[in-house]
N, C-alpha and C positions, 0 to 999 in steps of 0.2 A: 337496293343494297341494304337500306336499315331492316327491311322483311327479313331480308336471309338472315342476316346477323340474329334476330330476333326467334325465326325459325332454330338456327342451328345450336341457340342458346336452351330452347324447349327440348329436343331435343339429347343435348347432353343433361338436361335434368332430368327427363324420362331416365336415361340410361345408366345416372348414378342412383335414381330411389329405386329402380330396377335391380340394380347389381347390391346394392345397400339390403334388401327384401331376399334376395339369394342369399347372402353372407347373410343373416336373421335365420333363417330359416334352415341355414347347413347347419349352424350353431344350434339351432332345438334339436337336428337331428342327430346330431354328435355327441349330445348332453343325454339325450334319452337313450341312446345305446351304452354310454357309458354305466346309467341309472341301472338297466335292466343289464348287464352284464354284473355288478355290483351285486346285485339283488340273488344273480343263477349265481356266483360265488360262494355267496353269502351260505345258499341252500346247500351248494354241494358239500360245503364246510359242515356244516350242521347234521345231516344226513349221515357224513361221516363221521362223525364224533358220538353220535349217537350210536353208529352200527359198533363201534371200537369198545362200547359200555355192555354191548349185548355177550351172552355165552355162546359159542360157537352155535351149538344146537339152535338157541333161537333167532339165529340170523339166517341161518339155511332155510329153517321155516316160512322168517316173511319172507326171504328175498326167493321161494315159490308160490305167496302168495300174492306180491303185489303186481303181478303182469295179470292175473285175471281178476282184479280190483279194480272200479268205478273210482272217478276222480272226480272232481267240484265242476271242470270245466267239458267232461263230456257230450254235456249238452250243445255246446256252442260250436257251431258249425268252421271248421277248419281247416287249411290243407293236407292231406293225407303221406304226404311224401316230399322229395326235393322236387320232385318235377312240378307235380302242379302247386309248387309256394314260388317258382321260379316263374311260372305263367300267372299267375297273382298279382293283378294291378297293386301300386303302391297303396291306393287308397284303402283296398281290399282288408292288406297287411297290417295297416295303420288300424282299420275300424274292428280287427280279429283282435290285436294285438290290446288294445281299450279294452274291448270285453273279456278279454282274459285275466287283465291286468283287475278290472272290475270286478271279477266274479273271487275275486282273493280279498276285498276289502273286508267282510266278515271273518274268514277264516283267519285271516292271519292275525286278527284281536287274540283269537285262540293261541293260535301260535305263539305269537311273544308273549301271551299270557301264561301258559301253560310248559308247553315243549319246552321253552327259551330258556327258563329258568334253570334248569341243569345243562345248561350248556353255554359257551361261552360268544353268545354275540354282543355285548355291549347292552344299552339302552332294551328294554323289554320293549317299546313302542314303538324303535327305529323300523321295522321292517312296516307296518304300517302305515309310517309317515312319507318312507321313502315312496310306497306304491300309491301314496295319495299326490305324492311330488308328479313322476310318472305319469298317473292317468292326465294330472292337468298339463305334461308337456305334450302328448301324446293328440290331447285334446285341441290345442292350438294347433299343432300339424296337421286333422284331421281339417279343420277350418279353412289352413292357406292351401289345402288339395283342392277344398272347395272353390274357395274364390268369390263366394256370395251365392254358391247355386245351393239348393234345398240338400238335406241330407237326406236321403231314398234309403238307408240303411234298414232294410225288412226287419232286420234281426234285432234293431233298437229297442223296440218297445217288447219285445219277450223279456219275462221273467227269468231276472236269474235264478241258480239253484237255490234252495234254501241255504239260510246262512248256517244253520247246523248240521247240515248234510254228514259232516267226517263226526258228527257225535250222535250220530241216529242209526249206526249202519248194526249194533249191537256186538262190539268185537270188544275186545280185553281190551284195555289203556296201552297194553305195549301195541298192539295193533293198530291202533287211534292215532296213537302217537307215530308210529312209519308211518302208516298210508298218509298223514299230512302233511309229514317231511318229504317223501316221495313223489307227492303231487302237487306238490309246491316247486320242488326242482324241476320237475320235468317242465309243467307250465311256466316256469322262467325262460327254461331252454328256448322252449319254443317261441314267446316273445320274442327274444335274445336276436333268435335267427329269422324270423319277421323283418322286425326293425333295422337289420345288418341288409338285406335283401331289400329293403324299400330303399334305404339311404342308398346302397349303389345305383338302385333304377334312377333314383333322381339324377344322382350325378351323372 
């Protein structure tokens, strides 16, 4: 009789650090979409206020130039559509979603360095700090997918782009200036909807 008791005591501890480890783990991923939601706001805002300082003329021009424009995060291998980001393990999601978030740590010095300053987001460093917040929730997720097993990530140890990719490409400042507004939003977006798409598969 003291066994069972004893048993059934183990037991409901397993199932409370078990359920306690769920609630941890829903709350990173609730915090990290909230972060990257925040982040593609932030861009669309930006993008926008930017396009609203342009003369009509020069916005018709980028906005035909930036669809056959190279972006920072080309390189990095990624779902091409809704179908196959919906067939995308979570873990998948999570380790795309890091290198994307990663492959903005350089750029976005420029960003709140440069762009930011005419326009009105707050803190020149926030966007930065916020994406340094991110990669490290992003990074703990990445861990409890794991569970103690190795990280196989092929794509880890590739180099990112260069960090001054959007100021090597030899285009005017105002062109500089879109294509890293532009491919700053878009790469949020896409995080965005990673991170929304992983949290449902868990749940």
């Amino acid at each position: 009789m003291a066994r069972a008791h004893v048993l059934l005591s183990v037991v409901l501890v397993c199932l409370l650090v078990n359920q306690g480890t769920a609630s941890e783990n829903q709350r990173l991923f609730n915090n990290a979409v909230i972060r990257v939601q925040h982040l593609h706001q932030l861009a669309a805002k930006m993008i926008n206020d930017f396009e609203d300082s342009l003369l009509p003329e020069e916005r018709r021009q980028l906005s035909k130039i930036f669809p056959l424009s190279f972006c920072n995060s080309d390189s990095i291998e990624a779902p091409t559509d809704k179908d196959e980001t919906q067939k995308s393990s979570m873990l998948k999601l999570l380790r795309i979603s890091f290198r994307l978030i990663e492959s903005w740590e350089f750029p976005s010095q420029t960003l709140s360095g440069t762009v930011s300053n005419s326009l009105t987001v707050g803190n020149p460093n926030q966007i930065t700090e916020k994406l340094a917040d991110l990669k490290v929730g992003i990074s703990v997720l990445i861990k409890g997918c794991l569970d103690g097993q190795p990280n196989m990530d092929d794509n880890e140890s590739l180099p990112l782009p260069f960090e001054d990719f959007y100021l090597t490409m030899g285009e005017s400042s105002l062109r500089e200036s879109f294509r890293l507004l532009a491919c700053f939003k878009k790469d949020m977006h896409k995080v965005e909807t990673y991170l929304r798409v992983a949290n449902c598969r868990r749940s």
